[in-house]
N, C-alpha and C positions, 0 to 999 in steps of 0.2 A: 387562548390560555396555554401556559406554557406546560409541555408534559414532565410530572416529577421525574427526578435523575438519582442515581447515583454520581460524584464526581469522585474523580483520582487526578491529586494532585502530586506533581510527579516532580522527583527529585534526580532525574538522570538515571533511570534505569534502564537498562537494555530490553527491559521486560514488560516497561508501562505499557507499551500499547497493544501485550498480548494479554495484560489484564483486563482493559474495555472490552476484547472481544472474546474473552474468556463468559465475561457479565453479561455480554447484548448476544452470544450464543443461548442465556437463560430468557431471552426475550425481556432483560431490564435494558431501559435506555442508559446510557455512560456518556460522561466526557471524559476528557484532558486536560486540565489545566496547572498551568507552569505553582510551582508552589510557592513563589513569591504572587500570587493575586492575591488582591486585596479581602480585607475581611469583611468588609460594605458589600463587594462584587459578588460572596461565598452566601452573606445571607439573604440577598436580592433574587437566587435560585431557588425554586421549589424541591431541597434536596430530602433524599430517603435515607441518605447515608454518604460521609465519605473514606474515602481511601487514600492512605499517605503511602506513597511506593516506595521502592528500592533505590539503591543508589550506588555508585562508587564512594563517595566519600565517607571521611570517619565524621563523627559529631567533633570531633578535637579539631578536627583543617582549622586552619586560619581560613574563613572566608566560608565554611562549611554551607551547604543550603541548609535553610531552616524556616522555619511556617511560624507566624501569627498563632501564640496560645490561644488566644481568641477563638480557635480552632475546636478545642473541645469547650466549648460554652454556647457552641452552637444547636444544641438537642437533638443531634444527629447523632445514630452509633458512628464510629470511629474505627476502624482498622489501618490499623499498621503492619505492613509486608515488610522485612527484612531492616533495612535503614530507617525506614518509617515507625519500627517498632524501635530501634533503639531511639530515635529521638522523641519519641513521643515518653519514652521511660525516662531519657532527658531533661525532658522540659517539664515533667510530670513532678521531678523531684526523687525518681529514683537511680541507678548506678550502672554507668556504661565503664566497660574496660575491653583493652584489645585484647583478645581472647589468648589462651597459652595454645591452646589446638586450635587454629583456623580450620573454618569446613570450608570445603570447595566438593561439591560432587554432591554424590548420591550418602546420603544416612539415614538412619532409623529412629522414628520420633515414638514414645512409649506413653500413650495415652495414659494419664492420670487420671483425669477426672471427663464423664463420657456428659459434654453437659455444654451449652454454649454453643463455639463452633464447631465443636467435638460431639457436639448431641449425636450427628449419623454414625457414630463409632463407638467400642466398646471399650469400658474402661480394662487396661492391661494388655489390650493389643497394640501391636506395632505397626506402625506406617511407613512404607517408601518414601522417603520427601528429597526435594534440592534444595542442598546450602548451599551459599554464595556470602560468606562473610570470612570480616578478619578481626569486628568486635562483638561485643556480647554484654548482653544485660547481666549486672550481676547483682544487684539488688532492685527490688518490683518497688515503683511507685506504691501509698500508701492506697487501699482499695482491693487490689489486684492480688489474683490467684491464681498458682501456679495450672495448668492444662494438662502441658506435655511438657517432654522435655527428650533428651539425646544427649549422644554420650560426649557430646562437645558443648553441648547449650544445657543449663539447667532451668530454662525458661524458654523452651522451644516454641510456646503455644500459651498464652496468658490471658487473663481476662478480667475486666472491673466490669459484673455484672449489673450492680447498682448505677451506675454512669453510662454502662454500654460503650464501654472501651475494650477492643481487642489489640491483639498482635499473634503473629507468628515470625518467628526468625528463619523459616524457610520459603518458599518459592510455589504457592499454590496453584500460581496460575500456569506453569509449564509440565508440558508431558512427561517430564520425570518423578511429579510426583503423581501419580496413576488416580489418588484420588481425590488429588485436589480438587476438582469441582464439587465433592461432598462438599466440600469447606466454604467453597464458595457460596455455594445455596445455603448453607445454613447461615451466612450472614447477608444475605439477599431476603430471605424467605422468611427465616424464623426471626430474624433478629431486627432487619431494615423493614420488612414485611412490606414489599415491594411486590406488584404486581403484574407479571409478566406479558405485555399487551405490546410490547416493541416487536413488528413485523415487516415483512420488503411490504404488505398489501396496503397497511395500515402506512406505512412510511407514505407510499404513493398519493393516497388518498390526500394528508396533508400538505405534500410538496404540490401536488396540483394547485388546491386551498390556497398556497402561499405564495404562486406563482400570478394564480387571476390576482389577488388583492394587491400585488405587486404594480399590476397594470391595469389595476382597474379601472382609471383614469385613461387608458386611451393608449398611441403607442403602440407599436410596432419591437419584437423580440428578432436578433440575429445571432445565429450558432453556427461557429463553425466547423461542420462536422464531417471528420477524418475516416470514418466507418470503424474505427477501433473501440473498444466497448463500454470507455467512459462517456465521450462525444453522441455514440447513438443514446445510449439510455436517457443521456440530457437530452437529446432533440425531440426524441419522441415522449418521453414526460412532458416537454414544454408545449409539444403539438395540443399533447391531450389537454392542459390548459387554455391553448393562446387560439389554437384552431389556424387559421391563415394569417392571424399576426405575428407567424413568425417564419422567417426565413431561414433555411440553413444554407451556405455557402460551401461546396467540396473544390476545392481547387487541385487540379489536377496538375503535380511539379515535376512528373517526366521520371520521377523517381522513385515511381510508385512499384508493387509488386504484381504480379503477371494477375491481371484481371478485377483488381480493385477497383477501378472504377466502374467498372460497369455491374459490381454487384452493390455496388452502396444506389447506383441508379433502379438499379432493380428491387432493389430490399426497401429502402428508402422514398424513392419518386413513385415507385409502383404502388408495392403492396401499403404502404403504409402514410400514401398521400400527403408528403410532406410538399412543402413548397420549397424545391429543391434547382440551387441553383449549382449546373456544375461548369466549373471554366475552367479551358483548356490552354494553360500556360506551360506548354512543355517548353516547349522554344524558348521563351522569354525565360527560366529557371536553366537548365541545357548552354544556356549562352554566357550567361554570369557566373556559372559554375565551369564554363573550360578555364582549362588548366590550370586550375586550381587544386592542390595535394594535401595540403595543411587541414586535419580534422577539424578545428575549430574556424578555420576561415569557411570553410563549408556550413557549418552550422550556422554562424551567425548572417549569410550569403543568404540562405534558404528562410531564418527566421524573417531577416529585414524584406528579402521578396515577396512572401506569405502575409506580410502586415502591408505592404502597397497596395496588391493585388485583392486583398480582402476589403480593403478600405477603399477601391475604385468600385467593385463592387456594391458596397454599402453608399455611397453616395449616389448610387443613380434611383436610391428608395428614399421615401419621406416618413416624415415622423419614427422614426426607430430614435426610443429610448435608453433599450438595455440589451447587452450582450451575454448570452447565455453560456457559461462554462461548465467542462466536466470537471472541475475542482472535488477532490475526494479527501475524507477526516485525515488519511496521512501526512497530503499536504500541509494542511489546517495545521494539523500538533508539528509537526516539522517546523511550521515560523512563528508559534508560541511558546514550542518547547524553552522548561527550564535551561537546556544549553544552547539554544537560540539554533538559529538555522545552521544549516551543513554547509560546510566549506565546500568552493564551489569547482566539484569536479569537471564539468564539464558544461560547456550552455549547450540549455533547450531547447527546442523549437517550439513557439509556444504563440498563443495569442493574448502573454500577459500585457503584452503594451499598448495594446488595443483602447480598454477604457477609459484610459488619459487623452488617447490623440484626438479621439471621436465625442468624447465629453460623455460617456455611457454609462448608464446603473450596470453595476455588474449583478447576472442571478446565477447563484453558483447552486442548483435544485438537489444537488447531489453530495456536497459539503461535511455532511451529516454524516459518511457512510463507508465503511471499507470497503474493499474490494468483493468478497461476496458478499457482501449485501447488495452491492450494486448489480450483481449479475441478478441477487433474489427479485430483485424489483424489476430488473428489465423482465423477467422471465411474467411476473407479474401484469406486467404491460406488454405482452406476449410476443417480444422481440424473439427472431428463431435463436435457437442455440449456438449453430454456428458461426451467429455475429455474438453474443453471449461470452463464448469460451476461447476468441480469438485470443492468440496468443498475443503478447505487448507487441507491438512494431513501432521503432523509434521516429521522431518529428520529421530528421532530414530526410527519413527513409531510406533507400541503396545509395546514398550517394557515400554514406559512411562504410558501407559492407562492400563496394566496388576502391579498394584501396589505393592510394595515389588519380592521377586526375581522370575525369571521368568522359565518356564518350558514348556515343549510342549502341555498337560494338559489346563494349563489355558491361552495359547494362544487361543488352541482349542475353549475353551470356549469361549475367548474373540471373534476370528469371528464370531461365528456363533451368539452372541447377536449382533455385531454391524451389522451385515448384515439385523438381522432383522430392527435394528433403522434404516437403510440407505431405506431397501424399503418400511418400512411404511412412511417416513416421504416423499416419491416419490411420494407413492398413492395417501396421500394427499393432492399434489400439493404443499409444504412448499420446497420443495428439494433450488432450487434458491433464495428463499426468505428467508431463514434461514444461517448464515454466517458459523457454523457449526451446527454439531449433529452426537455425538456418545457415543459410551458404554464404562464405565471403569469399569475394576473388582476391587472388592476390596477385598484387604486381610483379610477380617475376615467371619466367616459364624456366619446365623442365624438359630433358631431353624423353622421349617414348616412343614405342614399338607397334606400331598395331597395321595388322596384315605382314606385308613386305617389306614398309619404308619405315622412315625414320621420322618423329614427329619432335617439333620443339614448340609448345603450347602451353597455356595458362595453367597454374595450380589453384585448386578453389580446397578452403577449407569449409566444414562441415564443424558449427558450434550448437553444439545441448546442455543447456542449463536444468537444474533443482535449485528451485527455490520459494519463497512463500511471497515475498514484497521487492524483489530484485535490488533490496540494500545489501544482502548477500548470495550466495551464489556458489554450489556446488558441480562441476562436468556431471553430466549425464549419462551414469553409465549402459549404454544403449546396447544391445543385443549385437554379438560380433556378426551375423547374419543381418539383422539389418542393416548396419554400416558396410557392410560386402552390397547388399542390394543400392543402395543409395550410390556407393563407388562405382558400380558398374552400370547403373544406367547414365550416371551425369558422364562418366569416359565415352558411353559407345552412342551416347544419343546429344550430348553437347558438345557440338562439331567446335574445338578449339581448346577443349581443355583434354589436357592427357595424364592429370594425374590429383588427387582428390586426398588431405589431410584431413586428421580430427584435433580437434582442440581438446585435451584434459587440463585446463587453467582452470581455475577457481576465484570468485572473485571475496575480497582482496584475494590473493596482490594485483590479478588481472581483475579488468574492466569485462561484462559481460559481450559489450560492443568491443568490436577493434578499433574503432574511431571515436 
């Protein structure tokens, strides 16, 4: 049986998908869905409630998004976020205009009426909130009563209590408004009366569930797994289902970082008895990648070799059905989103091509889930921490952070600097709280001094990212004493390079990676 949800159907907001985990932080389940689905598809869900999100657009575009009335007739409360609320006042039969004071930022919402999604608040106090509009309701569909309001909206916070229609024309789900989760729970709680039973322990329990009945017919499961912390939490979830029907594969492409493989052996073949196959393709990756400069010829070099070499693998086993993926919710809304998938900045190394070439069920155990949740669960399934909080490490691996062609030489190099960045930045406690941090060589040398002589050697940059989902991306601003330690042990202890940069790019306009 399916577990009741909340959905939000989403109109292009920058913000929809920190609404779901705004909701599934209360322990309610949530999806995403594009707000052109059908109205068949909406009442075939066991919903508790849904949510119309934010948007760039006005309700006026030629081409606007717009949702199926049908929408509120479905006996679900209804909230409306920002855009959501003006179309829903829209399509309701009340009066949208572009406002004469547009809000962008921070304002003051002056509680009206303490009642609804306002019940945790008192009436005549004011609230923190973030606006983000350039139109405005200006007259309420029939029904609806005024909440709140601000000194740009005079219907900041509305509600058709007899219908159980809400709106706010500000931003409840982001940190700027301090109390927005009141707002949340009380249309979760008091109003969807939703009850909060979405957990990593409880998630586990039924992805196991869903994994035997997947196979329960028979059939052989293959993962393959990178030691990064989507890949293990699937391998070991699928273990605890499949037990030795399932294989994972680590292919080891020469372009890994200082000691990977032998802790995915260790963590993985050891402790946690998977049936682990690990093959050592350095050479044959090493060989197809000389002399090659081009970032994307690397990438797709590495992607097309990783899908041979996995698929000779998989052929010398019988009966395997389905291949196990760490596919995560971001993806998922990423290629349903109302604006369709993201223009493609760059290819990834990836094992999507797999299921076609092999004729395979794909089980994607983890689909369900954002990023901490997937940590909550692995933790659940008592993966250590250290593979847990791993930071991202991209598909092609160093062969993108060793810039221009690559060689064994300045691979060399390139661990033994980023090993140093990985355990200074441990010492000083930043390891978790830093989204990445690592060393890229660069192909050019500088002239340096050290002792007597004169030194003409590689420059290696030093990149630290802030970020929450790496679609964007703030430098890191890292302690000037850290960065002096980091400098001076990669000069005096990495025989070859004599001179160590920091990256302060941000991404946009830069890429997190250099390649």
């Amino acid at each position: 049986m399916e577990r009741p949800l909340v959905l939000i159907l989403d109109f292009g907001s920058q913000y929809t998908m920190l609404i779901a985990r705004r909701i599934r932080e209360e322990g309610v389940y949530c999806e995403i869905l594009p707000c052109t689905t059908a109205l068949e598809a909406l009442r075939a869900r066991p919903l508790r409630g849904l949510i119309l999100s934010g948007g760039p657009a006005s309700v006026f575009d030629p081409g606007a998004p717009t949702v199926d009335p049908g929408v509120f007739s479905l006996g679900v409360p209804v909230l409306g976020i920002c855009y959501g609320l003006q179309l829903a006042a829209h399509l309701l039969g009340g009066k949208v205009s572009p406002a004469r004071d547009r809000e962008y930022g921070p304002a003051r919402v002056l509680v009206e009426r303490s009642e609804a999604l306002l019940a945790r608040f008192t009436t005549g106090e004011s609230l923190d909130v973030w606006m983000s509009h350039g139109d405005r309701v200006e007259a309420l569909p029939e029904g609806f009563v005024v909440q709140g309001t601000s000194r740009g909206s005079p219907f900041a916070a509305v509600a058709d209590p007899s219908r159980r229609f809400y709106g706010v024309q500000f931003h409840p789900e982001v940190a700027h408004t301090p109390r927005g989760s009141e707002l949340l729970q009380a249309f979760l709680f008091d109003v969807c009366h939703c009850v909060p039973d979405w957990s990593a322990g409880a998630f586990v329990d039924e992805a196991i569930g869903r994994l035997k009945g997947a196979l329960q017919g028979g059939g052989r499961a293959l993962c393959a797994l990178s030691g990064g912390v989507d890949s293990s939490v699937a391998a070991v979830l699928a273990h605890r289902a499949l037990g030795d029907r399932l294989t994972c594969i680590f292919v080891d492409n020469g372009v890994l970082r200082r000691g990977e493989r032998e802790q995915v052996e260790r963590v993985f073949g050891e402790a946690f008895k998977l049936d682990l196959r690990v093959v050592d393709a350095r050479k044959r990756f090493l060989t197809a990648l000389q002399g090659i400069s081009d970032p994307e010829t690397k990438r797709k070099t590495i992607g097309r070799l990783f899908i041979e070499v996995f698929e000779e693998q998989a052929n010398t086993l019988r009966d395997v059905t389905h291949l196990v993926q760490g596919t995560l919710y971001p993806d998922v809304i990423e290629s349903v989103s109302f604006k369709g998938p993201s223009a493609v900045i760059k290819s990834h190394h990836n094992v999507g091509g797999l299921p076609e070439r092999m004729k395979l069920k794909l089980a994607e155990p983890l689909r369900e889930l954002f990023k901490d949740e997937v940590r909550a669960a692995g933790d659940a399934l008592g993966i250590p921490r250290h593979i847990l909080w791993r930071q991202p490490f991209p598909g092609p691996g160093l062969a993108i952070r060793v810039l221009g062609p690559i060689d064994e030489e300045s691979l060399d190099l390139l661990r033994a600097a980023d090993a140093i960045v990985d355990h200074e930045v441990r010492e000083a406690g930043l390891y978790e709280s830093v989204w990445q941090a690592f060393a890229v060589l660069l192909p050019i040398r500088s002239v340096g001094v050290m002792g007597d002589g004169r030194t003409y050697d590689r420059v290696c940059a030093v990149r630290a990212v802030q970020s929450t989902d790496g679609m964007t991306a703030d430098w890191a601003r890292l302690p000037y004493d850290l960065l002096g330690r980091i400098s001076s042990r990669i000069i005096n202890e990495v025989r070859g390079i004599n001179r160590v940069v920091y990256d302060i790019s941000s991404k946009p306009p830069a890429t997190i990676e250099w390649e």
